[in-house]
C-alpha positions in Angstrom: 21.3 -129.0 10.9 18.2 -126.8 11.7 18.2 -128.3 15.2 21.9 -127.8 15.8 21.5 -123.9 14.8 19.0 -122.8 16.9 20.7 -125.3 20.1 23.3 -122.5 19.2 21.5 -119.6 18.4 19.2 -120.0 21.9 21.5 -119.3 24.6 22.9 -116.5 22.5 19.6 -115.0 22.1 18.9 -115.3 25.9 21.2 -113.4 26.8 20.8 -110.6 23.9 17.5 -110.1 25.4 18.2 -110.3 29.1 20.7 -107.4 28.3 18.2 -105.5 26.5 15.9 -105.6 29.3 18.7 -104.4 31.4 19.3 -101.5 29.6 15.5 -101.2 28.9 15.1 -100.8 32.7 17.8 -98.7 33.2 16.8 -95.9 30.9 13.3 -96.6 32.4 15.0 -95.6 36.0 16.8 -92.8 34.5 16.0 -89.9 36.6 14.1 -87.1 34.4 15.4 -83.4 34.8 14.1 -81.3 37.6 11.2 -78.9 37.0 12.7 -75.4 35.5 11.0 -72.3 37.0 10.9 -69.4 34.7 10.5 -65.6 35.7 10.5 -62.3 34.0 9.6 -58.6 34.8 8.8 -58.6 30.5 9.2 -60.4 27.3 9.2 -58.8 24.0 9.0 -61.3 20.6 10.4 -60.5 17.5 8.5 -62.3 15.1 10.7 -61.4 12.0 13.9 -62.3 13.4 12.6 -65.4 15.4 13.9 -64.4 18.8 12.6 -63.4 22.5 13.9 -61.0 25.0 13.3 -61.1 28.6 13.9 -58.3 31.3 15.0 -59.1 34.3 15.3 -62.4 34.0 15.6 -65.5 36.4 15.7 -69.6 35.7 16.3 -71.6 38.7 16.4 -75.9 38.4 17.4 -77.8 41.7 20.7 -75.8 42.5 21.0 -74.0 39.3 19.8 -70.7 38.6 20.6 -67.7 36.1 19.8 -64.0 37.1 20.3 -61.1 34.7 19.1 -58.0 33.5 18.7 -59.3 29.8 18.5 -62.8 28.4 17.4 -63.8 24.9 16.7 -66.9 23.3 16.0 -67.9 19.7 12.7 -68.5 18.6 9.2 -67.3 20.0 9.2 -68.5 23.5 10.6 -70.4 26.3 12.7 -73.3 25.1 15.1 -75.3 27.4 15.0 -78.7 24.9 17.8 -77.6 22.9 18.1 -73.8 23.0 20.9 -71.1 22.8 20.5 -68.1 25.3 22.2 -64.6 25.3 22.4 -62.8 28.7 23.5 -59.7 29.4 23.9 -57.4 32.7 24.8 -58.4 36.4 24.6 -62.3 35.2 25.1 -64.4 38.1 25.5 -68.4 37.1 24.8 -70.2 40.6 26.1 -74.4 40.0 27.3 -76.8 42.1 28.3 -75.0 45.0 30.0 -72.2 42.9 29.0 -68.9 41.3 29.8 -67.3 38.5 29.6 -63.6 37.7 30.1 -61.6 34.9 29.2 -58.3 32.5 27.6 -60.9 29.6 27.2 -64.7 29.2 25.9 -67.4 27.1 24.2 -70.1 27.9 23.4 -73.9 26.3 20.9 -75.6 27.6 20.2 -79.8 26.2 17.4 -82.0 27.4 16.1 -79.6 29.8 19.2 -78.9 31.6 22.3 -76.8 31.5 25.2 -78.2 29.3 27.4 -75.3 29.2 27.8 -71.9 30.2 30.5 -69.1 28.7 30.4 -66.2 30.7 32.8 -62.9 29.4 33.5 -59.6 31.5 36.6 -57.4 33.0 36.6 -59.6 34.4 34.3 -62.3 35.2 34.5 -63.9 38.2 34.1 -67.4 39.6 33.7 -68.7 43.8 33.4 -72.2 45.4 33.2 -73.1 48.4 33.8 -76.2 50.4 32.2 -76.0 54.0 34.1 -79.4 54.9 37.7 -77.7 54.1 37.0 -74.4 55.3 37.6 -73.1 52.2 36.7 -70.6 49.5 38.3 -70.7 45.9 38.1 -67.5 44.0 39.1 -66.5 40.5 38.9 -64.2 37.7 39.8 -63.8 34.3 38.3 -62.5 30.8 36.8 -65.2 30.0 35.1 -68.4 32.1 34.1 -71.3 29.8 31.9 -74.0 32.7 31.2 -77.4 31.4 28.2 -78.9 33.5 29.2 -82.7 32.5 32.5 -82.7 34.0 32.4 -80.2 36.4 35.2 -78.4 34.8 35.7 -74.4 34.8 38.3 -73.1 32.1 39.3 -69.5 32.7 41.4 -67.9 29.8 42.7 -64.3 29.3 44.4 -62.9 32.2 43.1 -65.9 34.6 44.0 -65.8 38.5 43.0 -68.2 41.2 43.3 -68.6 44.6 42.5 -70.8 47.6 42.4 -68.0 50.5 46.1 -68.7 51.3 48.2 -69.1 47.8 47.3 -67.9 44.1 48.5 -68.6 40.8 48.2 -66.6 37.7 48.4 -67.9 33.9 46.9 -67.4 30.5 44.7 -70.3 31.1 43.6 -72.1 34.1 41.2 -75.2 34.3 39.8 -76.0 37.4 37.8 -79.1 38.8 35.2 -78.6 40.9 34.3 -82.5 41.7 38.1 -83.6 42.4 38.8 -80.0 43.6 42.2 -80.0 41.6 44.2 -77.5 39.1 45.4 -77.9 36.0 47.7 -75.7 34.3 48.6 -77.0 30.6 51.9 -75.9 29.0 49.9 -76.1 25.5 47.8 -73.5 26.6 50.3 -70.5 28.2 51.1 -68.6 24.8 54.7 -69.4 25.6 54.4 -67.4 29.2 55.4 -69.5 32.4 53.0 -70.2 35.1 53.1 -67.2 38.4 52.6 -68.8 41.8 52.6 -66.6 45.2 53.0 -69.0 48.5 52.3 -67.4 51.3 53.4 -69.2 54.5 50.8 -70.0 57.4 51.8 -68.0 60.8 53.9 -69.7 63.2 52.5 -72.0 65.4 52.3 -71.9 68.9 54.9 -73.9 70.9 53.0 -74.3 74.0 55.6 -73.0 76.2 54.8 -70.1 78.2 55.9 -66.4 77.2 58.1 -65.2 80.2 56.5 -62.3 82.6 57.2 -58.9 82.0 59.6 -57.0 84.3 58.1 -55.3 87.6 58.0 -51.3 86.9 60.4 -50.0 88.7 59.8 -47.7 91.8 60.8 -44.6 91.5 63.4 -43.4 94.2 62.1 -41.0 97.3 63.6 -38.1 98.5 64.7 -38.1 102.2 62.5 -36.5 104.6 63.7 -32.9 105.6 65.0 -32.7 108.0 
């Protein structure tokens, strides 16, 4: 009986452990997160409250980067493991080929990367562009929630976007900035219905020649005296 269990047991065990070594080697392969570079013009620590301010403030990793006047953090130094950060003044979010601008902004950061930002002004403003469509996306509204993992922008609060030719206004926009597609959900308009403006492109030209303009005509002479 012995025997007969492990005659079972073995194949089933072989490939438990191939898989784990799959996995093993794929999280081994995993790349790690790009070196952050930190700058400040000053940092002042409170030590009662547990939190740091920066002045003048700028984090850049790969593509990313943060610039503002103010940023705080909790805790006595420089933490991008798991941290919470408050900025404040001319915040400019740079990501994946879009900006974001705003009065004030938060800012999660998990694993040494950014997992979310919120940024909050009157408005805030968001821009991508795609160099292969010609193309420039802008928006604005109160509120711009960015989720790094999907690539997704939510604007709430007065939100408008536009793609350089039409524009669409609602109480809550979501925007994809990997599939390049917009999302306006029903569950989300406070009852209001969604505003589109379409403009049309110029006429296009039909090849055929515009006919010449008319000769000026000559003005008549007086007969010679005679």
């Amino acid at each position: 009986m012995a025997s007969s269990i492990r005659k079972v047991l073995a194949p089933t065990c072989f490939w438990a452990l191939t898989c784990l070594g799959v996995l093993q080697s794929q999280a081994a392969t995993k790349p790690a997160p790009l070196p952050i570079d930190f700058t400040a013009q000053e940092s002042e620590i409170d030590y009662k409250n547990s939190f740091t301010t920066f002045k003048k403030v700028q984090i850049t990793q790969g593509n990313m980067s943060i610039s503002a006047d103010q940023g705080q953090v909790k805790g006595t130094g420089v933490n991008f493991q798991d941290s919470h950060w408050i900025f404040r003044g001319a915040v400019k979010i740079v990501v994946q080929d879009g900006v974001l601008n705003s009065d004030e902004a938060q800012a999660f950061f998990a694993n040494n990367q950014l997992a979310r930002a919120m940024a909050s002004g009157k408005p805030a403003t968001f821009q991508q562009k795609n160099a292969k469509a010609d193309r420039t996306v802008n928006g604005h509204s109160d509120n711009i929630d960015y989720d790094a993992a999907h690539g997704m922008v939510h604007l709430t609060t007065d939100a408008w976007l536009s793609d350089g030719q039409n524009e669409i206004r609602d109480q809550s926009l979501r925007y994809d900035m990997i599939g390049q597609r917009l999302l306006a959900p029903e569950s989300e308009q406070q009852g209001q219905r969604v505003h589109i403006i379409i403009t049309p492109p110029p006429p296009k030209a039909t090849g055929v020649p515009a006919p010449a303009a008319p000769a000026p005509a000559v003005p008549a002479q007086a007969p010679p005296n005679q």
